[in-house]
C-alpha positions in Angstrom: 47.9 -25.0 -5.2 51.7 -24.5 -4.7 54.0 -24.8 -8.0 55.3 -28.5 -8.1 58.9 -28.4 -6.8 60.5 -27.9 -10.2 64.4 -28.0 -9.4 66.0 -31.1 -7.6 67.7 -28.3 -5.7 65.8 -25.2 -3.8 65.5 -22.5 -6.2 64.2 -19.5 -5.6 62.4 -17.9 -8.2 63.2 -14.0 -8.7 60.7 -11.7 -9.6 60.1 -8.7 -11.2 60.8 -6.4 -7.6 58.6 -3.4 -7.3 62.1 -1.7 -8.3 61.7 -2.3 -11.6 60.5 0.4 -13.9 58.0 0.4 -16.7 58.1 -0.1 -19.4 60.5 -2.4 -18.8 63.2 -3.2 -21.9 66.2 -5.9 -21.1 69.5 -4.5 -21.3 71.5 -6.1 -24.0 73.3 -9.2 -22.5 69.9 -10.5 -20.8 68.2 -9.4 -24.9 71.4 -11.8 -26.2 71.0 -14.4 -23.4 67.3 -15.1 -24.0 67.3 -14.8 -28.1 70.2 -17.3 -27.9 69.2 -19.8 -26.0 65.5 -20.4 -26.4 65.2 -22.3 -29.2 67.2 -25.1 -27.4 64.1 -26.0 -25.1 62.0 -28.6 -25.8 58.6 -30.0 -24.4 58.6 -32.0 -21.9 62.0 -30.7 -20.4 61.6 -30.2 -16.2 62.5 -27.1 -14.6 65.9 -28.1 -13.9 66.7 -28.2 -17.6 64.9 -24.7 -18.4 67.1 -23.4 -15.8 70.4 -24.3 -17.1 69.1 -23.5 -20.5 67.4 -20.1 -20.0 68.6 -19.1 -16.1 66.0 -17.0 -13.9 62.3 -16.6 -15.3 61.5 -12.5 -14.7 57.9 -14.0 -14.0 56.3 -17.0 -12.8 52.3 -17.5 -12.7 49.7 -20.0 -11.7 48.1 -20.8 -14.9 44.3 -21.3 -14.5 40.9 -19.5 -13.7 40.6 -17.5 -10.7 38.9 -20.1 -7.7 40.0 -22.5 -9.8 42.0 -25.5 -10.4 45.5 -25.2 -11.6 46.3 -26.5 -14.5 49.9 -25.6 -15.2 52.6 -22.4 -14.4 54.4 -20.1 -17.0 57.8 -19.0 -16.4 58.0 -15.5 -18.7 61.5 -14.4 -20.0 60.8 -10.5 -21.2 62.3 -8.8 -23.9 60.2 -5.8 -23.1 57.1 -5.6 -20.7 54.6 -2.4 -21.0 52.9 -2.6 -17.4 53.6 -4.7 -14.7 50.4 -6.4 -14.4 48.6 -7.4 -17.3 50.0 -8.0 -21.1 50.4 -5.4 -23.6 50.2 -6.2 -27.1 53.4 -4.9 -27.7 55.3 -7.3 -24.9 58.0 -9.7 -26.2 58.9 -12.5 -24.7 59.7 -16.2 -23.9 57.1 -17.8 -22.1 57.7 -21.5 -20.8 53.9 -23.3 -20.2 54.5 -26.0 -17.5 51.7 -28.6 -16.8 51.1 -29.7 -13.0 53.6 -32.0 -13.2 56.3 -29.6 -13.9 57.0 -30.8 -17.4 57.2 -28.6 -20.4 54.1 -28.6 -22.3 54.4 -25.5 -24.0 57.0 -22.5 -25.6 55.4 -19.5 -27.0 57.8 -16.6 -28.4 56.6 -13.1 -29.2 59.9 -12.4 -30.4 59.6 -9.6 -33.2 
């Protein structure tokens, strides 16, 4: 299943590029942007809104089981990120739960 269209306008989501190195830490204006802004979303918010809040995700993922169906996406905002693949206890972040709609269901912060 293909992540509902989440933006009234084509967006193209940026990833973490296999340029970036790990472990990853966000320089200080992306730190500032993220701690400063996240406490201004709010559930049910579409994509569009998430995006003029918070600006690119560093990580988008299906949220479900493997063979499964999907039952929402998370867009992740790092602070720091240990390994590129799987989460590290020590990862902070912003992580926006969508359901399949594309609406906000969800904010979890592992801020400090």
């Amino acid at each position: 299943m293909q992540q509902p269209r989440v933006s009234k306008d084509p967006v193209l989501l940026e990833q973490f590029t296999e340029e970036t190195t790990f472990p990853y830490t966000a320089n200080e204006s992306r730190k500032l942007h993220i701690l400063s802004r996240y406490a201004s979303l709010q559930e049910n918010m579409d994509g569009d809104e998430v995006l003029a809040i918070m600006g690119q995700p560093d990580q988008t993922t299906r949220i479900g089981f493997y063979g499964g169906k999907t039952e929402g996406w998370a867009w992740d905002y790092f602070l720091s990120r240990e390994v590129p693949l799987a989460p590290s206890e020590s990862d902070k972040y912003v992580s926006v739960r969508f359901d399949v709609d594309g609406r906000v269901k969800k904010i979890i912060t592992k801020i400090d």
